[in-house]
ZALOFI-805680 format. One record per residue (C-alpha): residue in three letters; x, y, z. Coordinates in steps of 0.05 Angstrom, whole numbers. Example, Ala and Ser with C-alpha at 12.3 -4.5 7.8 and 13.67 -1.06 7.14 Angstrom:
2
+------+--------+--------+--------+
: code :      X :      Y :      Z :
+------+--------+--------+--------+
:  ala :    246 :    -90 :    156 :
:  ser :    273 :    -21 :    143 :
+------+--------+--------+--------+
# end
This chain:
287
+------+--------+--------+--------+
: code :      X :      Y :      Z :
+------+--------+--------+--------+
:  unk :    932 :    118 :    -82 :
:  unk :    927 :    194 :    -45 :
:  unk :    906 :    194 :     25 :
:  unk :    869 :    251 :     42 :
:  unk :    852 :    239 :    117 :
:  unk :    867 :    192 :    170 :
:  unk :    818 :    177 :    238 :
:  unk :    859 :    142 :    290 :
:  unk :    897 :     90 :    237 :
:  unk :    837 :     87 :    189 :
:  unk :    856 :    124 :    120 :
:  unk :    808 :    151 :     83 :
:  unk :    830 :    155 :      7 :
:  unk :    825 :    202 :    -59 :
:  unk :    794 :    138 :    -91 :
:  unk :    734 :    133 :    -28 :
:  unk :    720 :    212 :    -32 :
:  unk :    705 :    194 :   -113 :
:  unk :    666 :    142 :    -92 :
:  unk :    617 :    178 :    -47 :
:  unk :    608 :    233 :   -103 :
:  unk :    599 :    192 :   -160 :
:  unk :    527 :    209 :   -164 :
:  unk :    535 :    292 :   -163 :
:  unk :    550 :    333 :   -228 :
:  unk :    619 :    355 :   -233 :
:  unk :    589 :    433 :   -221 :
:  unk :    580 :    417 :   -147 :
:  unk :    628 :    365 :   -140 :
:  unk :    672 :    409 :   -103 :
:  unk :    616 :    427 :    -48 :
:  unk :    599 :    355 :    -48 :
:  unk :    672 :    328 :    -36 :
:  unk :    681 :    370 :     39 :
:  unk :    607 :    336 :     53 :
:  unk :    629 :    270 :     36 :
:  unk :    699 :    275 :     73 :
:  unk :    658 :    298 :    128 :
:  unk :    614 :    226 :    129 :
:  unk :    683 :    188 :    113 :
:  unk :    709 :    223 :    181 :
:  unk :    648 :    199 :    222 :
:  unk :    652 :    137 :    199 :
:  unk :    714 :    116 :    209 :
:  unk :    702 :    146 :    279 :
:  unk :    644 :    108 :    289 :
:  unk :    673 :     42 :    263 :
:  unk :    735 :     64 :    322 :
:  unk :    686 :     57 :    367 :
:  unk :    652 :     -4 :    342 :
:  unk :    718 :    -43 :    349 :
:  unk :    733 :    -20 :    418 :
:  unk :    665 :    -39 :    441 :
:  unk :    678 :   -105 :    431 :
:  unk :    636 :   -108 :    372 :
:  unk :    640 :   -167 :    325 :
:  unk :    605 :   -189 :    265 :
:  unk :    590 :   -265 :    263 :
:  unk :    586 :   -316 :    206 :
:  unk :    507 :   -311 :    212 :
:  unk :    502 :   -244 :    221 :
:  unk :    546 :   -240 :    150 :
:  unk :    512 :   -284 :    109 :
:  unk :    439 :   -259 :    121 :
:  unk :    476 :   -184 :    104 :
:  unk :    496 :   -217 :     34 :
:  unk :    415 :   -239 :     30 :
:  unk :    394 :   -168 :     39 :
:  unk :    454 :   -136 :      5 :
:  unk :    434 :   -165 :    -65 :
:  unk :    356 :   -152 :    -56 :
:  unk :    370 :    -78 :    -43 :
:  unk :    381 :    -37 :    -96 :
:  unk :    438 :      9 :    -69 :
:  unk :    462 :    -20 :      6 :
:  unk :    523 :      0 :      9 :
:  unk :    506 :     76 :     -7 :
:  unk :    550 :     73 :    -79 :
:  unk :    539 :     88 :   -143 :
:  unk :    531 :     28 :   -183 :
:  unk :    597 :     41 :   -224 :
:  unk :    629 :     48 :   -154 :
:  unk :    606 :    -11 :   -132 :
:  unk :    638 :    -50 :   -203 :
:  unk :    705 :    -24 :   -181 :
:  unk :    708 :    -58 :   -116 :
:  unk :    731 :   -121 :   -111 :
:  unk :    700 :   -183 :    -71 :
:  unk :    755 :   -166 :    -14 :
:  unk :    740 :    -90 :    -20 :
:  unk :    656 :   -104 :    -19 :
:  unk :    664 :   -156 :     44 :
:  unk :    708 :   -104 :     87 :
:  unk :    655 :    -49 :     70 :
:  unk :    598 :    -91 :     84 :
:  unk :    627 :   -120 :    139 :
:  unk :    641 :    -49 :    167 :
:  unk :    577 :    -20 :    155 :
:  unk :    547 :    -77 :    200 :
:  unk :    596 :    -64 :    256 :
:  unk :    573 :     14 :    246 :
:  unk :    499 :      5 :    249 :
:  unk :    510 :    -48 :    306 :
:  unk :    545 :      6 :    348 :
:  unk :    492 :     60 :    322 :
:  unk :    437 :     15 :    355 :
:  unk :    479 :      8 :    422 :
:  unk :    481 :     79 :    434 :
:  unk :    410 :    100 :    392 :
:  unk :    370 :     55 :    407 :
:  unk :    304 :     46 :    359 :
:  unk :    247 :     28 :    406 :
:  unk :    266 :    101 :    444 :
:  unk :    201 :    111 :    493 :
:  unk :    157 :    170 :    466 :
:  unk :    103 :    197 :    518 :
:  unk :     37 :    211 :    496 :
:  unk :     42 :    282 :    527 :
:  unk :    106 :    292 :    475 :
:  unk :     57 :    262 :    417 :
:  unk :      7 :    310 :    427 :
:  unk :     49 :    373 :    440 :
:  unk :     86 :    357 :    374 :
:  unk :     20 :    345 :    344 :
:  unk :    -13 :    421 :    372 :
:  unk :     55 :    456 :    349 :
:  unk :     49 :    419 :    267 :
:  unk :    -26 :    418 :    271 :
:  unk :    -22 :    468 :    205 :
:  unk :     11 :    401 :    162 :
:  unk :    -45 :    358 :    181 :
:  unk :   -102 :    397 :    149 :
:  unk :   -137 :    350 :    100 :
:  unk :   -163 :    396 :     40 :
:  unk :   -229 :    393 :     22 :
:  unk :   -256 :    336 :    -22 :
:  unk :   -320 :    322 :    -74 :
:  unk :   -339 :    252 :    -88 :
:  unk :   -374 :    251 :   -160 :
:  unk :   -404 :    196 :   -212 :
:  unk :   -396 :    221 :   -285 :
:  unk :   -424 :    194 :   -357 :
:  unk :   -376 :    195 :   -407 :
:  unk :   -387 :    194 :   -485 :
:  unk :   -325 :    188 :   -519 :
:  unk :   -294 :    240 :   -567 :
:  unk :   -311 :    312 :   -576 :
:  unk :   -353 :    314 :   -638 :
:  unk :   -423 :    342 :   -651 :
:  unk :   -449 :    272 :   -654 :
:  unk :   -415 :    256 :   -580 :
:  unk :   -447 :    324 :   -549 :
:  unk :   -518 :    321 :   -584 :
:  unk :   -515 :    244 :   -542 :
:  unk :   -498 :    274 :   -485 :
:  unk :   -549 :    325 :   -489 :
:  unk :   -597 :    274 :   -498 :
:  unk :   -583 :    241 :   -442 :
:  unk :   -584 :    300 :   -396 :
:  unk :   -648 :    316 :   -426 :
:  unk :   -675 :    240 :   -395 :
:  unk :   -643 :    249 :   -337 :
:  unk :   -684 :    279 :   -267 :
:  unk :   -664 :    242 :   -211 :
:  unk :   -604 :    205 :   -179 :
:  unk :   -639 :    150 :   -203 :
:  unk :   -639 :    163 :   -271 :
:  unk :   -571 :    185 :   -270 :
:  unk :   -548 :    110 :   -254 :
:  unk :   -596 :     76 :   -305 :
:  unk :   -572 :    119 :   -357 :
:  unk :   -497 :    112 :   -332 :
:  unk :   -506 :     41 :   -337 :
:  unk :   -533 :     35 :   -403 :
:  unk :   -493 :     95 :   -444 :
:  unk :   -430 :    107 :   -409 :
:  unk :   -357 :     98 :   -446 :
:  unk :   -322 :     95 :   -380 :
:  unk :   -302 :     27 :   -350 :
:  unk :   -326 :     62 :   -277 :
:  unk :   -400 :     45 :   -310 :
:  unk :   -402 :    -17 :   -270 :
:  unk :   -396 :     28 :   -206 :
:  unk :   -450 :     79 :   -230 :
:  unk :   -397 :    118 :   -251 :
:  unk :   -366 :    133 :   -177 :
:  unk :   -297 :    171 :   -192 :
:  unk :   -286 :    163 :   -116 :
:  unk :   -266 :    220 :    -65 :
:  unk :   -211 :    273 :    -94 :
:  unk :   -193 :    346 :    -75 :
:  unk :   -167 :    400 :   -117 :
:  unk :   -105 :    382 :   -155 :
:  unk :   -128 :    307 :   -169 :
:  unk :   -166 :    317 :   -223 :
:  unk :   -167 :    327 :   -297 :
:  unk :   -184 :    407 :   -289 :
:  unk :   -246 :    404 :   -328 :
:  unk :   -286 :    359 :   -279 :
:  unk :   -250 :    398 :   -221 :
:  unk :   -276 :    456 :   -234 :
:  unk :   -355 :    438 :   -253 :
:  unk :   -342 :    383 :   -179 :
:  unk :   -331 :    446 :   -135 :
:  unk :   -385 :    480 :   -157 :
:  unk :   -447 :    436 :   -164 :
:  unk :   -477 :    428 :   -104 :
:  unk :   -493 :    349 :    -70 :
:  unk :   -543 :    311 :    -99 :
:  unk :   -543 :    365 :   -163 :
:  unk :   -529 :    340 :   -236 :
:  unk :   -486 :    381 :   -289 :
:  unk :   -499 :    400 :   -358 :
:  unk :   -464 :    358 :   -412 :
:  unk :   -389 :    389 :   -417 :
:  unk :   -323 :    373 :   -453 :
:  unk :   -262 :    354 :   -433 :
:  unk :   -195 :    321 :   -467 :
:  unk :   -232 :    249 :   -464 :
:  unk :   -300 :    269 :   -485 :
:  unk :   -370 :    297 :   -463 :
:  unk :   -383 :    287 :   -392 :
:  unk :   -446 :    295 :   -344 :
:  unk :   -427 :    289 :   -268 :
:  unk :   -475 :    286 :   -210 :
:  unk :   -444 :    309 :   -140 :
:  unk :   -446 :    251 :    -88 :
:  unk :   -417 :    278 :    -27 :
:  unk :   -374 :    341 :      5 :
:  unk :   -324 :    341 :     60 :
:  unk :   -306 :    413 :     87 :
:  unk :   -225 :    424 :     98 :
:  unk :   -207 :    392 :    162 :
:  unk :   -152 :    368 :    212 :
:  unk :   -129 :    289 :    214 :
:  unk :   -155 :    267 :    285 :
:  unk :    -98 :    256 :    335 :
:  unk :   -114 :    186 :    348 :
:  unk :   -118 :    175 :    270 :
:  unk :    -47 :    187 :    269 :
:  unk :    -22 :    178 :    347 :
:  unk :     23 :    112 :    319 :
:  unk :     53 :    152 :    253 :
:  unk :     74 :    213 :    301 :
:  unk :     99 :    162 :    350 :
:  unk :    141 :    135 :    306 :
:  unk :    175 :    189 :    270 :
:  unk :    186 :    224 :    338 :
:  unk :    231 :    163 :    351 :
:  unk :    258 :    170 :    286 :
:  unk :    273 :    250 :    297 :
:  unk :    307 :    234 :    370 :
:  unk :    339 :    169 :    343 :
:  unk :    378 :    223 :    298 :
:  unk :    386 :    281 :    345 :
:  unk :    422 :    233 :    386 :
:  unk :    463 :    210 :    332 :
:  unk :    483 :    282 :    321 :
:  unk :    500 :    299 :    385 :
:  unk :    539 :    240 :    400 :
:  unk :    582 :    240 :    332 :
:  unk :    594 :    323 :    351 :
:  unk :    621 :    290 :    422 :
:  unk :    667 :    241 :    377 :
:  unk :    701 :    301 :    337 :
:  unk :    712 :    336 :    390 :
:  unk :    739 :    286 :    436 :
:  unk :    782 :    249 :    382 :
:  unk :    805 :    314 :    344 :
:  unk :    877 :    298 :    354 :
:  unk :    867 :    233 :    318 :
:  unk :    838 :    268 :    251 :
:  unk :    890 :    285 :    207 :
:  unk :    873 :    323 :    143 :
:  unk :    921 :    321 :     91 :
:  unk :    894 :    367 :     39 :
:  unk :    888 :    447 :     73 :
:  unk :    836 :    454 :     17 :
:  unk :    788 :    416 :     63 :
:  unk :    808 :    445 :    130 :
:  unk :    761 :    516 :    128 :
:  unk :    700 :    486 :     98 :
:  unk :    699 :    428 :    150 :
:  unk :    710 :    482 :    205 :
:  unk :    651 :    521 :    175 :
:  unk :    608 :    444 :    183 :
:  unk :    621 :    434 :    247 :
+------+--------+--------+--------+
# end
């Protein structure tokens, strides 16, 4: 088995760089193998510091990590076929690791990191532009079903009875194909982009309260009557204080991951011994 790398007295093998790559093509394997040497190193440097912490992994702590290990569909970051090649030793070390890791991670980054509102709402001024919501039609439609002369002369006949919003849901109730009949026909609020393009397009340009002519689409002859409008406008910040709140924490939660694993390279450099000089530029060029 080739080492490639060593962190303090941790060695990071051929067969572990495979592993973490198992799930690129072989085309960017090569870019993909200095990335995943690079997660190996901090790792292993984390996992240093884990142990020297004092950091220990009980029984309990173990065995409810097995509970969640087999409910999650990739928890130990491997490719399935990876994951075959271990063996029970190999999978409980790993695990076992990974726990001391994010137990250290927690120590020094911790979740619940305190977010002031005046931080919320600068963040929220400075990314106003992503939390425009578009604007949106809500509409209630009759559908006959197919696209025959004998489904748009109905249709037309129908339109022909109908006058009022009133009419529109008697006739709805009575003639239309589409299961939303038992709702008068409500297709609920939707902007552009969310619908089939040819009730879109008629949607946007009736105005509230108006009813369309009879028109086709893949599913049949449709008439739609426009229930409501809501102009293009921004989330409120109290709407979406909690979300911002908590991806903020998130955000800093990682900076300070960053920053601290940058403080571990550079203070433990001596201790990371490369063994391939293939790797050496590239990870200069990542730090």
């Amino acid at each position: 088995m080739q080492i490639v790398a060593k962190v303090f007295e941790l060695e990071i093998s051929e067969q572990e760089l495979e592993r973490e790559c198992a799930k690129v093509s072989l085309a960017e394997r090569e870019k993909c193998q200095v990335s995943a040497l690079k997660r190996l190193i901090d790792r292993c440097l984390l996992y240093h510091q884990a142990v020297e912490s004092g950091i220990k992994i009980s029984d309990r702590e173990y065995e409810y990590a097995i509970w969640e290990f087999l409910d999650e569909e990739d928890p130990l970051k491997l490719w399935s076929s990876s994951l075959e090649e271990l063996t029970p030793q190999e999978m409980e070390k790993l695990l076992k690791q990974r726990l001391m890791i994010n137990k250290y991670i927690n120590s020094v980054c911790p979740q619940n990191i305190p977010i002031t509102n005046a931080k919320i709402e600068e963040f929220y001024a400075e990314q106003k532009e992503f939390f425009l919501k578009p604007e949106q039609v809500r509409c209630s439609h009759i559908l006959i079903h197919n696209d025959n002369e004998e489904a748009k002369a109905k249709a037309e006949k129908i339109r022909q009875e109908i006058h009022n919003a009133e009419d529109f849901t008697y006739f709805c109730q009575k003639y239309s194909e589409c299961p939303s009949n038992s709702i008068c026909g409500d297709l609920g609020w939707f902007p552009r982009g969310k619908m089939i393009p040819e009730i879109e397009e008629v949607a946007f340009s009736l105005n509230v309260g108006e009813i369309s002519q009879p028109f086709r689409s893949p599913y049949g002859y449709h008439i739609l009557m426009k229930t409501g409008y809501k102009e293009k406008d921004y989330i409120p910040f109290e709407d979406i204080k909690d979300s911002l709140s908590a991806r903020l924490q998130q955000i800093e939660r990682e900076y300070r991951l960053l920053r601290h694993l940058a403080e571990l390279r550079k203070q433990y450099a001596s201790q990371i011994v490369i063994y391939n000089a293939d790797y050496l530029l590239p990870m200069k060029n990542m730090e």
